[in-house]
C-alpha atoms as an extended CHARMM CRD file, in Angstrom:
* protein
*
       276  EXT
         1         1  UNK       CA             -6.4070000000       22.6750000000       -9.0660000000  PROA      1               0.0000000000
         2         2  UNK       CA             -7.6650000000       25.2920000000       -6.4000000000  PROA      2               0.0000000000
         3         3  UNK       CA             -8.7920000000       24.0790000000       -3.5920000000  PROA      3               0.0000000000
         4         4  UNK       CA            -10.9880000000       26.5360000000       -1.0680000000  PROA      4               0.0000000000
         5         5  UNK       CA            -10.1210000000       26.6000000000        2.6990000000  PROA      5               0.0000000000
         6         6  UNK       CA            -13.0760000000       26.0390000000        4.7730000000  PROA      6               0.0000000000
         7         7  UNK       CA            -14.1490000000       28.3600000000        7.4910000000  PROA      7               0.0000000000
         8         8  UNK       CA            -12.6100000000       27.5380000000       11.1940000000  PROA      8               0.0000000000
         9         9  UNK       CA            -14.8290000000       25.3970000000       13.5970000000  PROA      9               0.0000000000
        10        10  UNK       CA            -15.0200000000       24.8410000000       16.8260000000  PROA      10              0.0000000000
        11        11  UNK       CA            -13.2800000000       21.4370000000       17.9550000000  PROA      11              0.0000000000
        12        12  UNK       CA            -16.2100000000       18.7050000000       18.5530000000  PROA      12              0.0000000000
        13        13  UNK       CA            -16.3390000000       17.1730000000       21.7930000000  PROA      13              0.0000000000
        14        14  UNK       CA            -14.8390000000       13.4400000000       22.0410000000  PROA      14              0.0000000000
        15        15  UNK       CA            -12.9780000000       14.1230000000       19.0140000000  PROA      15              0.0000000000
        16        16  UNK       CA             -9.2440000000       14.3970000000       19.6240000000  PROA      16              0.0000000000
        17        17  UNK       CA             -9.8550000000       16.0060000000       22.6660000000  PROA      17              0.0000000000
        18        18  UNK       CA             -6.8600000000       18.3270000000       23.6700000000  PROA      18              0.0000000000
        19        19  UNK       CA             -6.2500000000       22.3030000000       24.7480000000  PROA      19              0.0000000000
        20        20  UNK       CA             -2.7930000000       23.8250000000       25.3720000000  PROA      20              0.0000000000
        21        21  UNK       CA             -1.8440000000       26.3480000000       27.8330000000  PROA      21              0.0000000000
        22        22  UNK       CA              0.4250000000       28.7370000000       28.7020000000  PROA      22              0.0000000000
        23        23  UNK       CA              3.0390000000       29.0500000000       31.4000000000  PROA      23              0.0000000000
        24        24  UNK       CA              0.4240000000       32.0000000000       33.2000000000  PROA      24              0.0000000000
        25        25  UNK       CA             -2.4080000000       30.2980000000       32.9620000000  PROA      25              0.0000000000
        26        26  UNK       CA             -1.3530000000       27.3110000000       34.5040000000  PROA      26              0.0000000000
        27        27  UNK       CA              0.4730000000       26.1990000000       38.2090000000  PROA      27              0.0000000000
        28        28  UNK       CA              2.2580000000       22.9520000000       39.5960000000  PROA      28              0.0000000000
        29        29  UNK       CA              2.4580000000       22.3050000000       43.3950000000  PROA      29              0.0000000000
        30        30  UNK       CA              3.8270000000       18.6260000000       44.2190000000  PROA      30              0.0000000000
        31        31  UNK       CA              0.8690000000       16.5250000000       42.8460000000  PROA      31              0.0000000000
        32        32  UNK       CA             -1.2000000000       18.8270000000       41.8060000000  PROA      32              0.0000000000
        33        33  UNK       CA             -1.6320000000       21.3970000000       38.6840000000  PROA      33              0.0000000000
        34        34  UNK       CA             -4.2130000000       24.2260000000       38.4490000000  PROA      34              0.0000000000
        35        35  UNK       CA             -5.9840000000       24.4570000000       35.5680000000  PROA      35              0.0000000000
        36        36  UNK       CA             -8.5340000000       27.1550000000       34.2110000000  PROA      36              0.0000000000
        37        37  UNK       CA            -12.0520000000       26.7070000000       34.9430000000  PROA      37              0.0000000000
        38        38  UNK       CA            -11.3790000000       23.5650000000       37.0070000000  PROA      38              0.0000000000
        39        39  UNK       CA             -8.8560000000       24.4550000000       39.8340000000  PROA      39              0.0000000000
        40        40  UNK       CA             -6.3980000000       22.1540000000       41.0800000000  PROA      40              0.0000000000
        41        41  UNK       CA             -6.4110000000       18.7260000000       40.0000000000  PROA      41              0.0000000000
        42        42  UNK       CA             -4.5480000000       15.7340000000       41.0490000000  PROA      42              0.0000000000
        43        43  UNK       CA             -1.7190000000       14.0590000000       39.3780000000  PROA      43              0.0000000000
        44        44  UNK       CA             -0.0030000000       10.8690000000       39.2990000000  PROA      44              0.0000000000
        45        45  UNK       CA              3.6460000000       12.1430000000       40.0460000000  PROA      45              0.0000000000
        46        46  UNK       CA              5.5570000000       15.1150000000       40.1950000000  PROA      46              0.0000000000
        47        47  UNK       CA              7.1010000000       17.0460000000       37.6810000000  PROA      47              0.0000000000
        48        48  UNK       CA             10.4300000000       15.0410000000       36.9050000000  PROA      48              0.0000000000
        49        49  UNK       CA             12.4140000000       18.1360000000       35.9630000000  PROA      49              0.0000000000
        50        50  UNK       CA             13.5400000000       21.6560000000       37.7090000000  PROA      50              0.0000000000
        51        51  UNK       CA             13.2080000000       24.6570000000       35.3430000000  PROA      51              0.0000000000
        52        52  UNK       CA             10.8840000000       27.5710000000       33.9920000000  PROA      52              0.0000000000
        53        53  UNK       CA              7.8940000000       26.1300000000       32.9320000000  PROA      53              0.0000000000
        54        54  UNK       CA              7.0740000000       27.1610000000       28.9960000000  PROA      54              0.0000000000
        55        55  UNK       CA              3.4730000000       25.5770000000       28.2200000000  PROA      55              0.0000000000
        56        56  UNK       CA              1.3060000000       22.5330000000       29.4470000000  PROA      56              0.0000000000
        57        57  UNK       CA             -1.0520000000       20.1420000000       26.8600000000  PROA      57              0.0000000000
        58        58  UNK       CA             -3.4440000000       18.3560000000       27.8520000000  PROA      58              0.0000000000
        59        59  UNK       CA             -5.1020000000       16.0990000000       26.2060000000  PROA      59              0.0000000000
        60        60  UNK       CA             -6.9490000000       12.2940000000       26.4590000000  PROA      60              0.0000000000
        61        61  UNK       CA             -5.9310000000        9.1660000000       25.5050000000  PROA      61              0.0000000000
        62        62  UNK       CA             -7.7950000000        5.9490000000       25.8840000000  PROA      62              0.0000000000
        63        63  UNK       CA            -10.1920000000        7.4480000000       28.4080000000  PROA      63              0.0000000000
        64        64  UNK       CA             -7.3080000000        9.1100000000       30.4200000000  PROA      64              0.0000000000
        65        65  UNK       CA             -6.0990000000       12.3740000000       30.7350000000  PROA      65              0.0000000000
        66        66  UNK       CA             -2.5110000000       13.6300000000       30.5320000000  PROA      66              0.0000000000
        67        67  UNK       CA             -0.5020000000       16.8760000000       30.7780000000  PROA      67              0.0000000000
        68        68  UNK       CA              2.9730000000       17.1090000000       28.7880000000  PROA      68              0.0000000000
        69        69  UNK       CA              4.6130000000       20.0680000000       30.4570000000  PROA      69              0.0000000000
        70        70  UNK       CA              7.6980000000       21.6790000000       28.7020000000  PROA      70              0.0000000000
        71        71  UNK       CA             10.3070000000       22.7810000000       31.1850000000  PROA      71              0.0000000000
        72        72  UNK       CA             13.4240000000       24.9120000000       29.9790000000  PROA      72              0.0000000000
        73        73  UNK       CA             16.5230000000       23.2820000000       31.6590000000  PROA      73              0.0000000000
        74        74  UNK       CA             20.3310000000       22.9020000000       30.9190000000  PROA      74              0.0000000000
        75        75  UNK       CA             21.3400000000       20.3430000000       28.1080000000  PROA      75              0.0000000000
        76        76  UNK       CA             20.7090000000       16.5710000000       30.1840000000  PROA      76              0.0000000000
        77        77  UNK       CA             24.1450000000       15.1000000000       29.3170000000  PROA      77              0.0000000000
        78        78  UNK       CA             24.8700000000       12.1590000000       31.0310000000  PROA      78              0.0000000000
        79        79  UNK       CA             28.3690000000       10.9420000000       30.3540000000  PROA      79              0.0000000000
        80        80  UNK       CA             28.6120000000        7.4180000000       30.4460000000  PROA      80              0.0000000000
        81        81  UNK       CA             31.6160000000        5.3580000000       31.4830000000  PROA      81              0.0000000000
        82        82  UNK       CA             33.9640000000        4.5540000000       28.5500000000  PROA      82              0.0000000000
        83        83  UNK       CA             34.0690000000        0.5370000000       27.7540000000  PROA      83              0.0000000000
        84        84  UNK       CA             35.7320000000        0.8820000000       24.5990000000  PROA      84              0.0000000000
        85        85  UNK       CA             32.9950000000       -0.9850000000       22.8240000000  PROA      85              0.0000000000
        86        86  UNK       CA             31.2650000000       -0.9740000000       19.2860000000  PROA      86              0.0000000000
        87        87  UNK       CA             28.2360000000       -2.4980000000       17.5530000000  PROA      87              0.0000000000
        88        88  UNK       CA             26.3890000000       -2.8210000000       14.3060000000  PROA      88              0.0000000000
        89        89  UNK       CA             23.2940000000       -2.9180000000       14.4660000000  PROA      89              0.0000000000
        90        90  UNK       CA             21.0960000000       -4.6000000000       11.7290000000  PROA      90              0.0000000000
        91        91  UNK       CA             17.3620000000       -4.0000000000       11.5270000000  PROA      91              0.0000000000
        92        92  UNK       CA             15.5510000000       -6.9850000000       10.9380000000  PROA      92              0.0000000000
        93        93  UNK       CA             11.6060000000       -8.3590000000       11.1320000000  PROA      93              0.0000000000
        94        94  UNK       CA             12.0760000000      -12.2390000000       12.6730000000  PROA      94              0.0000000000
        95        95  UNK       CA             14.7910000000      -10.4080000000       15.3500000000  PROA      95              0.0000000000
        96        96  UNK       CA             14.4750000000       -6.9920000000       16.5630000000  PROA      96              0.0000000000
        97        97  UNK       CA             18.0930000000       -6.3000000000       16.0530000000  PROA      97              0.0000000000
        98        98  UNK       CA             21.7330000000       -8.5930000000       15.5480000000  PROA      98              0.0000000000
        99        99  UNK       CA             24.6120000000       -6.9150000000       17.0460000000  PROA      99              0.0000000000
       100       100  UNK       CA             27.7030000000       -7.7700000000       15.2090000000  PROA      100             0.0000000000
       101       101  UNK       CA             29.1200000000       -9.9290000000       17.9450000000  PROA      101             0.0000000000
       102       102  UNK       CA             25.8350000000      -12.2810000000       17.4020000000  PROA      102             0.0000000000
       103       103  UNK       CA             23.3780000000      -11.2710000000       19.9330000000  PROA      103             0.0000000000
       104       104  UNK       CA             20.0220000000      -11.1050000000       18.5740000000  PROA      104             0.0000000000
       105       105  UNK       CA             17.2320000000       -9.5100000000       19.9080000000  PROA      105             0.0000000000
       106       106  UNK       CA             13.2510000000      -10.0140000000       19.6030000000  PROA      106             0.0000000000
       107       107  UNK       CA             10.9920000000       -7.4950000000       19.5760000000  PROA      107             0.0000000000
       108       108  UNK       CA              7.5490000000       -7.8370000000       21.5280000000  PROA      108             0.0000000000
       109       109  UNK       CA              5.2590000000       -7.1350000000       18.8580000000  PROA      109             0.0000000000
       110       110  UNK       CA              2.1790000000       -6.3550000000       20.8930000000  PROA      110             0.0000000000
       111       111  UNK       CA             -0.1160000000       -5.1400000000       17.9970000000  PROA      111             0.0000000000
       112       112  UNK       CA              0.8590000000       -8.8070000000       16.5330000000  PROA      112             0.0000000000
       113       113  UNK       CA             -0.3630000000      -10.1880000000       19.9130000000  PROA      113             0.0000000000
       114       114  UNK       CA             -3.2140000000       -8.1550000000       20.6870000000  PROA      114             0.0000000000
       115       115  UNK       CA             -4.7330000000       -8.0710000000       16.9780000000  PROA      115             0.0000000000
       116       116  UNK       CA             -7.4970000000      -10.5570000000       17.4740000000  PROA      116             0.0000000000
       117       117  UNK       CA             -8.7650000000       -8.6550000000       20.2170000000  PROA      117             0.0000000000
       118       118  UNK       CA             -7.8910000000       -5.0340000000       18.2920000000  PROA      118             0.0000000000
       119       119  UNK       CA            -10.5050000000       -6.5240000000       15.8530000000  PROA      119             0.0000000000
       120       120  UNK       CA            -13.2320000000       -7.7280000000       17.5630000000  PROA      120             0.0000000000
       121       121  UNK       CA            -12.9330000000       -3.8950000000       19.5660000000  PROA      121             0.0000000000
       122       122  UNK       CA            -13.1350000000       -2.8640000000       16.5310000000  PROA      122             0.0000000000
       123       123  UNK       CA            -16.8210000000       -4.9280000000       15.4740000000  PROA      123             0.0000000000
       124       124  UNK       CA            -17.8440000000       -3.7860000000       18.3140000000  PROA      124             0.0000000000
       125       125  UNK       CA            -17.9130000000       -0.4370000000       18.0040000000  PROA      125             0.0000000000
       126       126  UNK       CA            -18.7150000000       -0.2660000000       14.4230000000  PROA      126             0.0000000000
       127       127  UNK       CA            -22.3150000000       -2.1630000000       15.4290000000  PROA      127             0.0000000000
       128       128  UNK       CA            -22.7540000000        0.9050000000       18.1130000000  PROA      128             0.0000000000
       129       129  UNK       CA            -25.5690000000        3.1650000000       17.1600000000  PROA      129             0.0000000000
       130       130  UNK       CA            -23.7280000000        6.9490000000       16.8820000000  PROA      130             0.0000000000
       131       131  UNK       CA            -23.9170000000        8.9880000000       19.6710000000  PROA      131             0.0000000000
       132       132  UNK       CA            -25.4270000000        6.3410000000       21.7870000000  PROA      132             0.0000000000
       133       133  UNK       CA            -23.4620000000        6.0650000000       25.4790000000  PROA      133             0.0000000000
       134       134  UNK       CA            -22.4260000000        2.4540000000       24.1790000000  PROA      134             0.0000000000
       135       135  UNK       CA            -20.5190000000        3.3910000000       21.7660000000  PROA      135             0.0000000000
       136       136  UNK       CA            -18.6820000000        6.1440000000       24.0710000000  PROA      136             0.0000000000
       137       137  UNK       CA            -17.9850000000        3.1170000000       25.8700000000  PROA      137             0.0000000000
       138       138  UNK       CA            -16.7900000000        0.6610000000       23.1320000000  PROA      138             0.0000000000
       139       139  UNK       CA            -14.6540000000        3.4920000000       21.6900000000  PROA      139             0.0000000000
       140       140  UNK       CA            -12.9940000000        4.4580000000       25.3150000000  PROA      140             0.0000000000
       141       141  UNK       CA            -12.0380000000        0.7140000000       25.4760000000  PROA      141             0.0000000000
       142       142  UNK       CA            -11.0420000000        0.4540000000       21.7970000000  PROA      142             0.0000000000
       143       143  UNK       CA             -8.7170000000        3.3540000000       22.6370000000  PROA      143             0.0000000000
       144       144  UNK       CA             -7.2610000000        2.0610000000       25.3260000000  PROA      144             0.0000000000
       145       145  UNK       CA             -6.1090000000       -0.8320000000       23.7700000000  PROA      145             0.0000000000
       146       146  UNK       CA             -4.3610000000        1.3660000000       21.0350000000  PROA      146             0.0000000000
       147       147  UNK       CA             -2.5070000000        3.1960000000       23.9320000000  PROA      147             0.0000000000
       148       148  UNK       CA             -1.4730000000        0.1080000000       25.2730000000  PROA      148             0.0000000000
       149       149  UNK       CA             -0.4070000000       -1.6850000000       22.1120000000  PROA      149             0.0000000000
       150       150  UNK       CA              1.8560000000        2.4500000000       21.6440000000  PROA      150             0.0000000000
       151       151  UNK       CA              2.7290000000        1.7740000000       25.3590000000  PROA      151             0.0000000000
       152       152  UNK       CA              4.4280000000       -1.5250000000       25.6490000000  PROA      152             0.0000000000
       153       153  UNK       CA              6.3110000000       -0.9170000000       21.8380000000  PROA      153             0.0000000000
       154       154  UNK       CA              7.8200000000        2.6680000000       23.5960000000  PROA      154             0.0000000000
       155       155  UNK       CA              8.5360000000        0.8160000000       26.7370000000  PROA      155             0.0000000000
       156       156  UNK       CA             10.6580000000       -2.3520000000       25.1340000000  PROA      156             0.0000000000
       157       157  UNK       CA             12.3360000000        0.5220000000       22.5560000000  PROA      157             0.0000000000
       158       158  UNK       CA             13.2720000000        2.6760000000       25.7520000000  PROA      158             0.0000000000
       159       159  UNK       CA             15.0760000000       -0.3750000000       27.6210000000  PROA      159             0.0000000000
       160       160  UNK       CA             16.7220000000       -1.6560000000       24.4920000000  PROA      160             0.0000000000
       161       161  UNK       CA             18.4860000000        1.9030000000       23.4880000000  PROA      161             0.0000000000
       162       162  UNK       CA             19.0900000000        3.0060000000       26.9260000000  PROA      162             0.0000000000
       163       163  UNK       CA             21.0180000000       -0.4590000000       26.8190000000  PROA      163             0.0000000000
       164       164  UNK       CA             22.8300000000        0.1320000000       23.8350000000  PROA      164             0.0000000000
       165       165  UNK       CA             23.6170000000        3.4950000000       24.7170000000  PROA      165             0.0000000000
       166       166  UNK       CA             25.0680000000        2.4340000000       28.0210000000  PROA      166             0.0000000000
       167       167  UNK       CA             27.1830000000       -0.6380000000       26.7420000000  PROA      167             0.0000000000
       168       168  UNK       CA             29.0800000000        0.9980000000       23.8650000000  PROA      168             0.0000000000
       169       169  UNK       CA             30.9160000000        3.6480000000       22.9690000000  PROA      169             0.0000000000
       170       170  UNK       CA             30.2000000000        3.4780000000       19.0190000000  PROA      170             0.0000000000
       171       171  UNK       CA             27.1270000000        2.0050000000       17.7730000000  PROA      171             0.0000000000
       172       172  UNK       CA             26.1170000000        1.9960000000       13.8480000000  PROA      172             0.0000000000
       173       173  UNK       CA             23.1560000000        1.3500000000       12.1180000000  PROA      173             0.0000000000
       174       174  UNK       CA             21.8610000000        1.0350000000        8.5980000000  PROA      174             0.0000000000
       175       175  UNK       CA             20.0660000000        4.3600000000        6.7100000000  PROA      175             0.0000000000
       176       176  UNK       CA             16.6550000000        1.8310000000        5.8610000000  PROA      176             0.0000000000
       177       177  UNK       CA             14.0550000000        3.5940000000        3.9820000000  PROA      177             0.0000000000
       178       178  UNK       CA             10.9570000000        2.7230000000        5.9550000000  PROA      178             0.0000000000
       179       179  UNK       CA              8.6480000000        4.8110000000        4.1560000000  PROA      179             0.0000000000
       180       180  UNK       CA              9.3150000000        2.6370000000        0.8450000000  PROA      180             0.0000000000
       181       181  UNK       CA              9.1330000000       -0.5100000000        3.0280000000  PROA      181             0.0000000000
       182       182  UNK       CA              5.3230000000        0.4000000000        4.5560000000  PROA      182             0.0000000000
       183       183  UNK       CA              4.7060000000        0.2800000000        1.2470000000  PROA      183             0.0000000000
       184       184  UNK       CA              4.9550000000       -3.3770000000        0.8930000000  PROA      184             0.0000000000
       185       185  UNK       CA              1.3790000000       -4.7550000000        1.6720000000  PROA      185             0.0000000000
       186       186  UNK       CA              2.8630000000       -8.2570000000        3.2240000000  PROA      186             0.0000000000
       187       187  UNK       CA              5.2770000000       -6.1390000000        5.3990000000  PROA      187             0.0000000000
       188       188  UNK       CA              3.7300000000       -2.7180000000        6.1780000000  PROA      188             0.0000000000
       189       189  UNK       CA              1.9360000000       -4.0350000000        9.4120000000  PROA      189             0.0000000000
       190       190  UNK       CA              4.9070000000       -6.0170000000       10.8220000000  PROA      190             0.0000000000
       191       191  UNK       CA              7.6270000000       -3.1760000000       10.3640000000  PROA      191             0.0000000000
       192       192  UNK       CA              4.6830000000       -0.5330000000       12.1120000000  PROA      192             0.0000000000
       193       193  UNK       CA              4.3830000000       -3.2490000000       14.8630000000  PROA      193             0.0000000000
       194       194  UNK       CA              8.5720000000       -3.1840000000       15.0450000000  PROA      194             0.0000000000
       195       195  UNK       CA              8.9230000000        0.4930000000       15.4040000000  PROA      195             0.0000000000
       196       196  UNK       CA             12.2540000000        1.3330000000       12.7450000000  PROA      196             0.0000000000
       197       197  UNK       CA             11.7280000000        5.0540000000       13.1880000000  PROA      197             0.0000000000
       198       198  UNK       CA             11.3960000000        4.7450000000       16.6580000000  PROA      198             0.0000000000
       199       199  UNK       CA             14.3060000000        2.9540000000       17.4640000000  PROA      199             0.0000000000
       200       200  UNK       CA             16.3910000000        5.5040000000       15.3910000000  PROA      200             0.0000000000
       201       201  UNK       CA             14.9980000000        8.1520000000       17.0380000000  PROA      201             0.0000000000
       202       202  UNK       CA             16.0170000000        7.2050000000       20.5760000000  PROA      202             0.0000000000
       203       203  UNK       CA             19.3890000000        6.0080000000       19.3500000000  PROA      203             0.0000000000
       204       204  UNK       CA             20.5110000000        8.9220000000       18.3750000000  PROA      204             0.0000000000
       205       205  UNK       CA             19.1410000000       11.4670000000       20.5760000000  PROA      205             0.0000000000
       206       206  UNK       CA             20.5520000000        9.2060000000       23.6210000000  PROA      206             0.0000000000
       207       207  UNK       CA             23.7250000000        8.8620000000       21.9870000000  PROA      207             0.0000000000
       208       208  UNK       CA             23.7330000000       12.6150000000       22.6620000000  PROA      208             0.0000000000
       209       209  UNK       CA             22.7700000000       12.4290000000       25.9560000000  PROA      209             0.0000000000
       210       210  UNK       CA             25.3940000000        9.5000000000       26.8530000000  PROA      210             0.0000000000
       211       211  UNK       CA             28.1360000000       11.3830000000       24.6820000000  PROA      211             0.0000000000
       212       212  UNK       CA             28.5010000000        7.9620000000       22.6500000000  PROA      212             0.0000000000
       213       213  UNK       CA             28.9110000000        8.0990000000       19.1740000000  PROA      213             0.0000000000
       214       214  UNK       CA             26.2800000000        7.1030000000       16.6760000000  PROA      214             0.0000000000
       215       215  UNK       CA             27.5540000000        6.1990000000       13.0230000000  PROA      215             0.0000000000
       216       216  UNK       CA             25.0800000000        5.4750000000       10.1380000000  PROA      216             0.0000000000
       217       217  UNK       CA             25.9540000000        3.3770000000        6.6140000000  PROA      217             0.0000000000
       218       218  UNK       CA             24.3200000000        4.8270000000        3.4340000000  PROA      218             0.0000000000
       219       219  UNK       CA             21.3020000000        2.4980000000        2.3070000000  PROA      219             0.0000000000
       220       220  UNK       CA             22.2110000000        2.2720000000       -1.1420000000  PROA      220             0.0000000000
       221       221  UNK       CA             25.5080000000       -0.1400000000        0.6500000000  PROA      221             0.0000000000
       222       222  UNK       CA             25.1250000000       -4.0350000000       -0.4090000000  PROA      222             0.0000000000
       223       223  UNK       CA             25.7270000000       -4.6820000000        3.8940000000  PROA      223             0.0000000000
       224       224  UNK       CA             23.6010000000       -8.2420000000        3.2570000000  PROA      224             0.0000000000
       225       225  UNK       CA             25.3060000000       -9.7780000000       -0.0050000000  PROA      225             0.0000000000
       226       226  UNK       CA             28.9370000000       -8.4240000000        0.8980000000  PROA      226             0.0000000000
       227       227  UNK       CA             31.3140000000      -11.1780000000        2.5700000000  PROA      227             0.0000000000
       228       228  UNK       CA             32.0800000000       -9.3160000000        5.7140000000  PROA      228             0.0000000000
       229       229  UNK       CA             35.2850000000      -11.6670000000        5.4280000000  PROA      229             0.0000000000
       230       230  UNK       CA             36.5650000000      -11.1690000000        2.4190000000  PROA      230             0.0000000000
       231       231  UNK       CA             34.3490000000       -8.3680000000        0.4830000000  PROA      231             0.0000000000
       232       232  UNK       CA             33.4820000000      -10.8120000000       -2.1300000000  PROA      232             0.0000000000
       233       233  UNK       CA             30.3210000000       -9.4490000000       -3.7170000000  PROA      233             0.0000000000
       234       234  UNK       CA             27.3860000000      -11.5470000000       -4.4590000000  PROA      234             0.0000000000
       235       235  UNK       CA             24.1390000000      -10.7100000000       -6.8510000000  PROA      235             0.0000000000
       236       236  UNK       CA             20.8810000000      -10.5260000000       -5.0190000000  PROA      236             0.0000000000
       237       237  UNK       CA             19.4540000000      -13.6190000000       -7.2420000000  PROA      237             0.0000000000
       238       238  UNK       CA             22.4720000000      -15.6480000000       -5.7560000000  PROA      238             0.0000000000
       239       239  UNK       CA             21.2680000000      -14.4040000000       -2.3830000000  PROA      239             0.0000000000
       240       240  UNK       CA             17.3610000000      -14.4170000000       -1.9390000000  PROA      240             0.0000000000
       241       241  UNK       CA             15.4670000000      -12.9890000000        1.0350000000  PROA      241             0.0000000000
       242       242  UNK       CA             14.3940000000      -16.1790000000        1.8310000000  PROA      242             0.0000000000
       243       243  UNK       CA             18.4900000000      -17.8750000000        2.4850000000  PROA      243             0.0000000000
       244       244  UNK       CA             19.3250000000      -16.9020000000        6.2710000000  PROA      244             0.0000000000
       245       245  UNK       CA             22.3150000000      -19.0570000000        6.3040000000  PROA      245             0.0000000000
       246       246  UNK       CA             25.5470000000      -19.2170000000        3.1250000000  PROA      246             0.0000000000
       247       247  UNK       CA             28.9330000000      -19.8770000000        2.1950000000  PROA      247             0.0000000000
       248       248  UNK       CA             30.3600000000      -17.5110000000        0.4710000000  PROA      248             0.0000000000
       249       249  UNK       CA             31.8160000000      -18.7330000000       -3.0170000000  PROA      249             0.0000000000
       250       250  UNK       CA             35.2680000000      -17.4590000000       -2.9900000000  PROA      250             0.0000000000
       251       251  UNK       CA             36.5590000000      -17.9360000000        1.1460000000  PROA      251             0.0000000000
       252       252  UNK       CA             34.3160000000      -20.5740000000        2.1840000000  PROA      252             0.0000000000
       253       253  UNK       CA             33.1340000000      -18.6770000000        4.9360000000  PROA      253             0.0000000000
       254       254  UNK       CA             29.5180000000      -19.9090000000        6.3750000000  PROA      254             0.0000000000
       255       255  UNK       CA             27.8770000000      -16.7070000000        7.1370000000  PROA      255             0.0000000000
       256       256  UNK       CA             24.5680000000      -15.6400000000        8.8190000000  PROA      256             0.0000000000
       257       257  UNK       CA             22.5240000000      -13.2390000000        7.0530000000  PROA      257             0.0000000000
       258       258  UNK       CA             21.7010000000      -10.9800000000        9.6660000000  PROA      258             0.0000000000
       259       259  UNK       CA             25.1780000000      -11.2400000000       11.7330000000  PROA      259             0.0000000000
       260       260  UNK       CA             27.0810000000      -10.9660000000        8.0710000000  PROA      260             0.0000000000
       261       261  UNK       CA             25.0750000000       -7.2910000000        7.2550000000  PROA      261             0.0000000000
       262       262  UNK       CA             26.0230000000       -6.0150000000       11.2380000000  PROA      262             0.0000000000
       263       263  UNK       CA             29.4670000000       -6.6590000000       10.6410000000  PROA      263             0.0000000000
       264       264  UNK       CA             29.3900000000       -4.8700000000        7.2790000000  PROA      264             0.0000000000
       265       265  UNK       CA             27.7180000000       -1.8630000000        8.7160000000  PROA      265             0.0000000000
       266       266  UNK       CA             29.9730000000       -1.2440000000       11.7140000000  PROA      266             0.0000000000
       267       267  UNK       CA             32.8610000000       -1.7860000000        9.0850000000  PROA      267             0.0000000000
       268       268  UNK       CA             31.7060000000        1.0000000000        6.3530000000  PROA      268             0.0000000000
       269       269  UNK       CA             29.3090000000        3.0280000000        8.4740000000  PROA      269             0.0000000000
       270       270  UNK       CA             30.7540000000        6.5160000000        7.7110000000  PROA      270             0.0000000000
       271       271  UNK       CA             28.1470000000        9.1570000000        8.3990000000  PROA      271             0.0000000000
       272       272  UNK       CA             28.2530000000       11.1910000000       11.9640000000  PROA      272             0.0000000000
       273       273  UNK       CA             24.6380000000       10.8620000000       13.3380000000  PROA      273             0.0000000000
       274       274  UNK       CA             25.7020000000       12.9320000000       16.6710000000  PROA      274             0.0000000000
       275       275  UNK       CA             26.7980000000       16.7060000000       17.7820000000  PROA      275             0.0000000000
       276       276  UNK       CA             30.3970000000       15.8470000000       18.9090000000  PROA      276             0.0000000000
């Protein structure tokens, strides 16, 4: 099947609204950045970083504008103190994460919390006449809510990996296969509302940054029907999704579902996620 590329056009206003720039046509002084065409403008903060300045975006989100900067600067490696700690980590929907000494962690789930109002936003501006000032409106507030839902998910992922990060030397994690999972209609929204990639994401690269090391166990592992205790091996029709709590038939070990599979994946995680 051939399929014709269409002829460039020029970006429409209010649509994804974003130019990049580079570092000669832009300046930073304290506060401030110049920008073509409009001069200096004001800023929030400073720059965070010392370097040579490479490019600036900007672009708007929710009715706001932002720049991202890129700044070329030595390798941030911050080398945390040694505690001689390590963790599993299992991935779950009713808790965040369960670290394999128990601790269990929930997740905020702010898209969960905030859907009611995500959908009447969302009536709201569908019932806007296009290209009416109204619906500039309902769509700036409809967008802000989005940022905010993207804002507080980052923010609670950010504080829970910098903790990790921080508290242990080794920390391993299961290889889940979130794409397959989104495809599960009663799940999809509830693991996008968690964040899986997300959390991986920061794991690793701040494993780097701390110099910790981060350790990964294939997915294809049986980590939840596996008797961390004694290895026995149950079938996934003696185990259902739906049993949190079991003995297992050959030690008589009462095991938690979620506690059994972090165990299991700090024992047999084998993969190197990090550089050293």
């Amino acid at each position: 099947m051939n399929t014709a590329s269409k002829y460039p056009q020029f970006r429409k206003k209010g649509v994804n609204d974003r130019f990049g720039l580079s570092n000669d046509q832009f300046a930073v002084k304290g506060k401030q950045i110049r920008i073509p065409n409009l001069g200096w403008v004001r800023m929030r903060e400073e720059l965070r970083f010392v370097g040579k300045m490479l490019s600036a975006k900007v672009f708007n989100r929710g009715g706001r504008w932002f720049v991202s900067i890129a700044v070329e600067i030595a390798d941030a490696i911050t080398l945390a103190k040694k505690t001689g700690k390590q963790t599993g980590i299992d991935l779950g929907i009713a808790d965040l994460i369960t670290l394999s000494d128990g601790t269990k962690i929930k997740a905020p789930k702010p898209l969960k919390a905030k859907l009611k109002k995500l959908k009447r936003l969302s009536r709201q501006l569908s019932r806007k006449q296009k290209g009416s000032n109204n619906r500039a409106k309902a769509k700036a507030k409809l967008s802000r809510l989005h940022l905010q839902i993207s804002n507080i998910r980052k923010d609670a992922l950010h504080k829970l990996t910098t903790g990790l990060v921080s508290e242990y030397d080794v920390v391993a994690i299961e290889n889940l296969n979130t794409k397959g999972m989104m495809q599960n209609r009663k799940l999809s929204r509830a693991i996008s509302d968690l964040g899986f990639y997300e959390f991986k994401r920061q794991l690793v690269y701040k494993a780097n940054q701390y110099v910790i090391t981060a350790i990964e166990l294939d997915r294809c592992s049986p980590s939840f029907i596996t008797c961390s205790y004694c290895c026995h091996l149950l079938t996934k029709d003696e185990l259902p999704l739906l049993v949190r709590r079991w003995q297992c038939p050959s030690c008589q070990q009462a095991n938690d579902r979620d506690i059994n599979a972090s165990i299991n994946i700090l024992q047999h995680a084998d993969k190197v996620l990090t550089h050293q």
